[in-house]
N, C-alpha and C positions, 0 to 999 in steps of 0.2 A: 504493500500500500504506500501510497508518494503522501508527506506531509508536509508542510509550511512552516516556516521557525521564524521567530525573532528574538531579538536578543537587546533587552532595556539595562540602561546603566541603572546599578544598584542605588546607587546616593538619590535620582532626581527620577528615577521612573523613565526616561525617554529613550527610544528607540535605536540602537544604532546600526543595525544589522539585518537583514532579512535573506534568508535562506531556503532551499527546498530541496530535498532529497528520499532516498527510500531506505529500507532497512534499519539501520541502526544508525546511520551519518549524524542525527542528533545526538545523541545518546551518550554515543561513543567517545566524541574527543568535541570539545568546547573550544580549542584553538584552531586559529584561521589565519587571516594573514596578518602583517605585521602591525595593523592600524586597529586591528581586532582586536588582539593582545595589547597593545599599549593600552586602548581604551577600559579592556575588561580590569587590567590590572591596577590603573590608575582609578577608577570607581566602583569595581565589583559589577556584575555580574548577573541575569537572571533570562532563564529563556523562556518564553511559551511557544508549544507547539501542538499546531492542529492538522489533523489528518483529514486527509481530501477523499471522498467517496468515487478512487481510480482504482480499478483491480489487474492486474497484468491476465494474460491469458495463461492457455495450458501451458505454452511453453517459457511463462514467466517474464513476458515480452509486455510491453506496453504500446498502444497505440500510438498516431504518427499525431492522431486526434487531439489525444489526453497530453502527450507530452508538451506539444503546441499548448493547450492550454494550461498546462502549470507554467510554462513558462513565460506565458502571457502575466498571467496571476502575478509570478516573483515581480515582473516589470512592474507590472502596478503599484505592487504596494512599495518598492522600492523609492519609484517616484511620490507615492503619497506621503510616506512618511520622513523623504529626506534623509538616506541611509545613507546616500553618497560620501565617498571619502572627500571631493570638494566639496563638502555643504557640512555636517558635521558628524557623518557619520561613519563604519566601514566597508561598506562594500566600494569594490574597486572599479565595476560597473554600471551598466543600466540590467543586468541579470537576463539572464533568459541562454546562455550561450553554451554553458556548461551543465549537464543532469546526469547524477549515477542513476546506475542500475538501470538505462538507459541504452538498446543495443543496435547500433546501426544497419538499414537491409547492407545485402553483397552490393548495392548500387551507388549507395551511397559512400560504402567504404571504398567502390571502387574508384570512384570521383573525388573521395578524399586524399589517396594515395597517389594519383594522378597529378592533382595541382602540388604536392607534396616533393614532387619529384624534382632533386635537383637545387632545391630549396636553401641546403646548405652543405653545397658542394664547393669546391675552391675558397675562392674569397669571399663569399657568401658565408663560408662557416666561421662563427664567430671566433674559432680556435686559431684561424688558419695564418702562418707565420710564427706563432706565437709558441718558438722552440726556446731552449737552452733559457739564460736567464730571461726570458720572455714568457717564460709558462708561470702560470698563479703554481703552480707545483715544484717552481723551483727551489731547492735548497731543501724542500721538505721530507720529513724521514718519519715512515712509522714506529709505533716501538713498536719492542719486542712483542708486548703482549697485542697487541693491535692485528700483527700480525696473526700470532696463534689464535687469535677470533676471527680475522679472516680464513685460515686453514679450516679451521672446527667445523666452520658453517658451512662449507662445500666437500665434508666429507659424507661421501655415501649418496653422493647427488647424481640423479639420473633421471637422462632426457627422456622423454615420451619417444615414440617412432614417429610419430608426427612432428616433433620438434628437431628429431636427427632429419626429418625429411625436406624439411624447409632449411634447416642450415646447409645441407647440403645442394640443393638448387640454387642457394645465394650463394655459394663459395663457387660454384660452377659456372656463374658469371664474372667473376671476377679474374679473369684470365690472360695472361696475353697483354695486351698496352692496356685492360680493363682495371688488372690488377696497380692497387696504388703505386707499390713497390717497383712498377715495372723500369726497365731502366737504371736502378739505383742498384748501388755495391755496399755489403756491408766494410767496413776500413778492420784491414789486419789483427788489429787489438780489440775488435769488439765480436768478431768472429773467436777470436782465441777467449773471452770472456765467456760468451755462450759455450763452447765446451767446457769451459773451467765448471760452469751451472752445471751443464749435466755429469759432469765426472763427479761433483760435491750429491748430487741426487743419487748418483749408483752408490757412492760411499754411504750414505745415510743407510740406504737398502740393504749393505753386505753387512755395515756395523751399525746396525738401530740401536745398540746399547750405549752409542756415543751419542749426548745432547746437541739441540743444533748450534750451540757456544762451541762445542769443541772442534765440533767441524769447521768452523767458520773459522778458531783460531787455527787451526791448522790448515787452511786453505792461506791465508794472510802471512804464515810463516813460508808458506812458498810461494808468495808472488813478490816475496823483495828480491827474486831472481830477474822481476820482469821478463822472464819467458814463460807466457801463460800455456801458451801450448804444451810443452815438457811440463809446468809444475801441475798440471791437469793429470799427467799417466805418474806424474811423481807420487802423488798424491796417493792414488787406488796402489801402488807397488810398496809406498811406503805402512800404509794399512793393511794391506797383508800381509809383508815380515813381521809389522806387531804380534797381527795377529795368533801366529802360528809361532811365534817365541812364547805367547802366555799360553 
């Protein structure tokens, strides 16, 4: 069922929000965008919410009908009550643009996809240029533990066949002058890096009783040779005479 929400500053009773969604989107999280938060935080807080007599069909689908009209509805009361972020309130629009639970025909996704295309590609992407100390990612480092949350959460993770099936029709485009990469050479030292990765990955694998501190200081103990290529097979040769001396 789709319902309507607003959201009144606590201190004065007045309106500053007005929203519409299904499921649990009220319910669930009170925070919105940044002028939401400022406001709710700065006066506190209170929402009402009325549910609209819209039902989805068998397949959970809502009409092209019903959705048109809540989102005529949010418009209105938007403008009636002055919710706008210029005027003093927080919504960012005139409403009506964005509905969950909300699922487009194949026609319209295909029209979607189509104007889509291309969109931000080259200089068009806002990344684009934006390498070495030019990346907002420059200089920056995860921890340790950052990491080991990133590892946790993608272990034992697996694709559907339909999601190996669409990655693989997108990689199958990508070929030939398609491919980004095409053209370009990785330079001597970063090809020897990428082995050094995987040679520290098969080390992990042969000796999992070493933490990834040890490996890592043992990998840095043979790259003040600067020859990453040899201290990559130095590496797995010198781990296994350990090994086999204990």
């Amino acid at each position: 069922m789709y319902y309507i929400y607003v959201d009144y500053r606590l201190d004065t009773g007045e309106p500053f929000y007005v929203g519409i969604g299904c499921a649990h989107r009220a319910c669930e999280n009170f925070v919105r965008n940044a002028s939401h938060q400022r406001i709710a935080a700065k006066h506190g807080m209170f929402r009402e919410v009325r549910e609209l007599p819209i039902e989805p069909d068998a397949d959970g689908k809502f009409s092209d009908e019903d959705v048109a009209f809540v989102c005529h509805l949010e418009r209105i009361l938007i403008e009636a009550l002055g919710t706008r972020t210029n005027v003093n309130g927080a919504n960012m629009t005139s409403g009506g643009e964005m509905i969950s639970g909300y699922t487009h025909t194949e026609e319209v996704r295909a029209r979607l996809s189509a104007a889509r295309q291309g969109m931000y590609q080259g200089q068009k992407n806002p990344m684009y240029g934006k390498r070495g100390t030019g990346s907002p990612n420059y200089g920056r480092h995860l921890s340790a533990e950052h990491k080991r949350a990133i590892s946790d959460a993608n272990k034992g993770r697996v694709f559907t066949a339909e999601h190996r099936e669409r990655i693989g029709a997108h990689s199958s485009k990508r070929t030939g002058s398609a491919n980004p990469f095409f053209g370009r050479k990785h330079s001597k030292e970063t090809l020897a890096r990428i082995k050094l990765t995987k040679t520290i990955n098969q080390l992990r694998k042969k000796r999992p009783e070493l933490t990834r501190e040890q490996v890592e200081e043992m990998a840095r103990d043979y790259l003040v040779t600067n020859d990453y290529a040899k201290s990559s097979q130095a590496i797995l040769d010198q781990s296994t005479s350990d090994k086999q001396s204990t």
